[in-house]
LOFI-595706 format. One record per residue: x, y, z of N, C-alpha, C in turn. Coordinates in steps of 0.2 Angstrom, whole numbers, plus 5000, padded with zeros to 4 digits. Example, Ala and Ser with C-alpha at 12.3 -4.5 7.8 and 13.67 -1.06 7.14 Angstrom:
% LOFI-595706
506649725039506249785039506649845039
506449895035506849955036506450005039
% end
This chain:
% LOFI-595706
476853555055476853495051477353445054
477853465057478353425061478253345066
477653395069477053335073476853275068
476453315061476053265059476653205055
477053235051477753185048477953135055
477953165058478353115066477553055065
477253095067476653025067476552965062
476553005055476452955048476952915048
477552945050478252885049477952845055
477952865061477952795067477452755067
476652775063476352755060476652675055
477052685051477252645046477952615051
478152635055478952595058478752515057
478352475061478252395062478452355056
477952395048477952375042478452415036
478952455041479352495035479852455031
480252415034480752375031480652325025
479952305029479652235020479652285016
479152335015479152385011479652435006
480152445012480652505010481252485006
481152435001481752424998482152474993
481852514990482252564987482552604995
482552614999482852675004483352615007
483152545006483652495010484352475005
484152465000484752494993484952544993
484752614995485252674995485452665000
485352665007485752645012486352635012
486252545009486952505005487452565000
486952614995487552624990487852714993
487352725000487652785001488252755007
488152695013488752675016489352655011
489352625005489852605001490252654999
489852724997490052774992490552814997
490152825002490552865008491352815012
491352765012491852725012492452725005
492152745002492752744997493152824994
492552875000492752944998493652955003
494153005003494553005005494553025014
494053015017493953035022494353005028
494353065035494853005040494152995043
494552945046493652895050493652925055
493152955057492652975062492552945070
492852965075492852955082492152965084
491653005082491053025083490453045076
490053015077489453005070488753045074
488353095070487853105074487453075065
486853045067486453035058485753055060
485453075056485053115056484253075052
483953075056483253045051483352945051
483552915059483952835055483452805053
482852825056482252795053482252725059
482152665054482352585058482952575059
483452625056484152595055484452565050
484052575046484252545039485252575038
485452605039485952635038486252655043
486052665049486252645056486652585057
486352545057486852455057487452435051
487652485046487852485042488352525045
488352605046488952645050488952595057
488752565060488852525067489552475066
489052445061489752385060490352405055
490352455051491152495048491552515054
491152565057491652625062491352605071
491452525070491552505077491752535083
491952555083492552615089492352675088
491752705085491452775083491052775089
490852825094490152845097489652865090
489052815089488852835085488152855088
487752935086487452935089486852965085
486252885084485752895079485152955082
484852985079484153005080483653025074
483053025077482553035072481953055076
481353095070480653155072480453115075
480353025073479752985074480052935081
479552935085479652895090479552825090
479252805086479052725085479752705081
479952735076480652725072481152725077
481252775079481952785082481952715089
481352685092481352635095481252575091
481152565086481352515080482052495079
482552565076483152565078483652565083
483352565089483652565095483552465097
483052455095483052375098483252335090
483552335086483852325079484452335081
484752345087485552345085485652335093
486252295096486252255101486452295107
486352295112486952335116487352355117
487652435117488252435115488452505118
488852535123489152595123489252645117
489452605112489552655106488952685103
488352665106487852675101487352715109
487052785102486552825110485952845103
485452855109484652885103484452925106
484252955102483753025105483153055098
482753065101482453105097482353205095
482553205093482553265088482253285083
482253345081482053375074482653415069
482953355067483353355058483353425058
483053475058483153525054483353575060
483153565065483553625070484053615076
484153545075484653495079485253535081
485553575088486253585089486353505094
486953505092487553435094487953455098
488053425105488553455110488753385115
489253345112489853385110489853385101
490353425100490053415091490353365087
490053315082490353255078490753285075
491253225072491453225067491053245060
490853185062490253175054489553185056
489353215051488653205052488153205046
487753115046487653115039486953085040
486353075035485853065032485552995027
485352975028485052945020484252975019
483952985014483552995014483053035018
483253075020482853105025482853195022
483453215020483553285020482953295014
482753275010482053305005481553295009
481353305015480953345020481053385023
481653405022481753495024481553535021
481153575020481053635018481153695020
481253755018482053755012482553715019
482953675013483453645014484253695015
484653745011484853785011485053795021
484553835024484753825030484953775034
484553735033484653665035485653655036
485653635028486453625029486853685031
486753725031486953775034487253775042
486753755046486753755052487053685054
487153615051487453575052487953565049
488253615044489053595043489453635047
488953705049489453735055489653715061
489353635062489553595068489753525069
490153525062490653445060491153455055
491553435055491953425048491753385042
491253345044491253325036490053295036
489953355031489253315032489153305027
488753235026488653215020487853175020
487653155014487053145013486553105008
486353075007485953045002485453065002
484953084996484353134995483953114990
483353134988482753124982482753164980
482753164972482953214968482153214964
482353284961481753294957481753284951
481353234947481453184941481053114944
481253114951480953024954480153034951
480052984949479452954950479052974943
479352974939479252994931478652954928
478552904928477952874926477152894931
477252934936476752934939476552984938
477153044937477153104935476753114928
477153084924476853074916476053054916
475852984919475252974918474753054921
474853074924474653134929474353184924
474953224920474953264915474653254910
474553174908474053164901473253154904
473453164911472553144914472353234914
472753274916472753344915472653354923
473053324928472953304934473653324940
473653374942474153394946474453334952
474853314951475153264956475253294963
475053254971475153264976475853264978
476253224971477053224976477153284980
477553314983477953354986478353364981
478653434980479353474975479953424978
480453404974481053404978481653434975
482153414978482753484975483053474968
483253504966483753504960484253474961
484553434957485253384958485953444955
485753494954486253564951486253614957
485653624958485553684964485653654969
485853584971485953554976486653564976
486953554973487853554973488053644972
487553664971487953744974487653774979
487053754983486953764989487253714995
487953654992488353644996489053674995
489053714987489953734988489653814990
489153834991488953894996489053885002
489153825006489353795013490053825016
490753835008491253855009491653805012
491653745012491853675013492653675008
492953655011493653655006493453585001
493053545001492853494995492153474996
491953464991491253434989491153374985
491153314987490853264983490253254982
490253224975489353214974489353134969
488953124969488753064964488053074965
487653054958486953034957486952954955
486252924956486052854954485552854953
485252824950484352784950484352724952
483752724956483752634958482852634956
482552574954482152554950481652524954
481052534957480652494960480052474955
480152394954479252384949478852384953
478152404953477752394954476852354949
476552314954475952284948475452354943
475552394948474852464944475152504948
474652564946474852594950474652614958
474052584957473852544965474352534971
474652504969475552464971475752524975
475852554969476252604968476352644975
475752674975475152734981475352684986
474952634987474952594991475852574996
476452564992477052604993477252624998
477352694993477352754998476752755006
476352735005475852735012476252705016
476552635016476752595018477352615024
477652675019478352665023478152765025
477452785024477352855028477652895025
477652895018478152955013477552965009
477052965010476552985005475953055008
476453105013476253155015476253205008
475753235007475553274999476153344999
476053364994476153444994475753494997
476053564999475553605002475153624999
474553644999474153644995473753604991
473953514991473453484989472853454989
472153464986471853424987471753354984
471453304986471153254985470953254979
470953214976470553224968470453134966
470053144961469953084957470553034953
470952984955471252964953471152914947
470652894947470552834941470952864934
470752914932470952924926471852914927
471952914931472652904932472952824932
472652804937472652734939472352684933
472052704927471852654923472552664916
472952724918473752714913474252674916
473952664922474352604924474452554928
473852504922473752444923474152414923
474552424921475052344917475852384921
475852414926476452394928476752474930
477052494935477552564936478052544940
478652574933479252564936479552644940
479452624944479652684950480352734950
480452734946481152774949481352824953
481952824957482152844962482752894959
482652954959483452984956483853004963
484252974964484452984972485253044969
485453084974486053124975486253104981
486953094980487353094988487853154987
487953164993488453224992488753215000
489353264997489753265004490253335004
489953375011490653405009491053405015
491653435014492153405020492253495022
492153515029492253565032493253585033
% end
């Protein structure tokens, strides 16, 4: 599955940015949140998933003086991000896979936006990268998002292709199981309108996040897509978390 995810994202890189407004606002609110937490600034950043760089260019221009050193599954993305930010000894890419990644030499920091609700089980995941930084931290999709699509789904009597995502509670004890001497968390929603639900679908394709659940198949959508005609409002219930090794 790792093959096919790398392809559906480099697939969408050209056209991800016009599209990806909600992951360009978490971006902005996981660089600000992270900046305000008590941490010492970071000599070395690895980030994990940079996608275009949406959050890439943001840690670049805070921690100037950092090696920061992005990567990501997709090749089309991570050279998206690579010619999006100028040339610069502080800055290196590589491609990788998020979930099994060792770092040598090992960061400081090592953070995400959006990316960790593609791991599956996640648990290991953060496991193996806080045993190799002092502070990893992360912004994620929480389970709740996408409430009206969900809703209309259930009154059609119609199983939704979303993918499961984590719990905003089971997520904050699967990082004080980390054994981190502190834990930051904050949640938010951020709000995307769309005209229908056409829109909606149409979306998610746009920016290569409309990989199904296992197990799904295709089905009839109309009964779905006629509740909502007149408009879906998207929500995002995002978690940021932080723990400091």
């Amino acid at each position: 599955m790792p093959e096919q995810v790398a392809a559906r994202f480099s697939d969408a890189a050209l056209r991800y940015e016009q599209a990806a407004r909600i992951q360009q606002q978490a971006a902005v609110c996981f660089d600000d949140w992270l900046a305000q937490l008590p941490l010492a600034a970071p000599n070395h950043i690895v980030e994990i998933g940079c996608g275009t760089g949406l959050l890439t260019r943001l840690l670049h221009a805070r921690y100037q003086n950092a090696l920061l050193y992005a990567t990501d599954l997709a090749p089309a993305m991570l050279d998206f991000c690579r010619k999006s930010l100028p040339a610069d000894t502080h800055l290196q890419f590589s491609l990788c896979d998020g979930r099994s990644a060792q770092f040598d030499p090992t960061p400081d920091w090592i953070v995400s936006t959006m990316c960790f609700q593609w791991f599956d089980p996640l648990p290991p995941v953060l496991a193996r990268h806080a045993d190799q930084c002092r502070v990893l931290a992360f912004s994620i999709l929480l389970d709740g998002s996408f409430s009206d699509w969900r809703a209309a789904h259930q009154r059609a009597g119609i199983e939704p292709g979303l993918r499961p995502l984590p719990d905003y509670d089971a997520l904050l004890q699967a990082c004080a199981n980390l054994g981190g001497k502190r834990v930051h968390a904050q949640r938010l929603t951020l709000t995307d309108l769309h005209a229908d639900g056409r829109a909606f679908a149409r979306s998610l394709r746009a920016i290569g996040a409309d990989w199904p659940r296992v197990g799904h198949r295709p089905t009839n959508l109309r009964p779905v897509l006629r509740q909502l005609r007149d408009g879906v409002a998207a929500n995002y219930e995002i978690g940021m978390l932080c723990v400091e090794m």
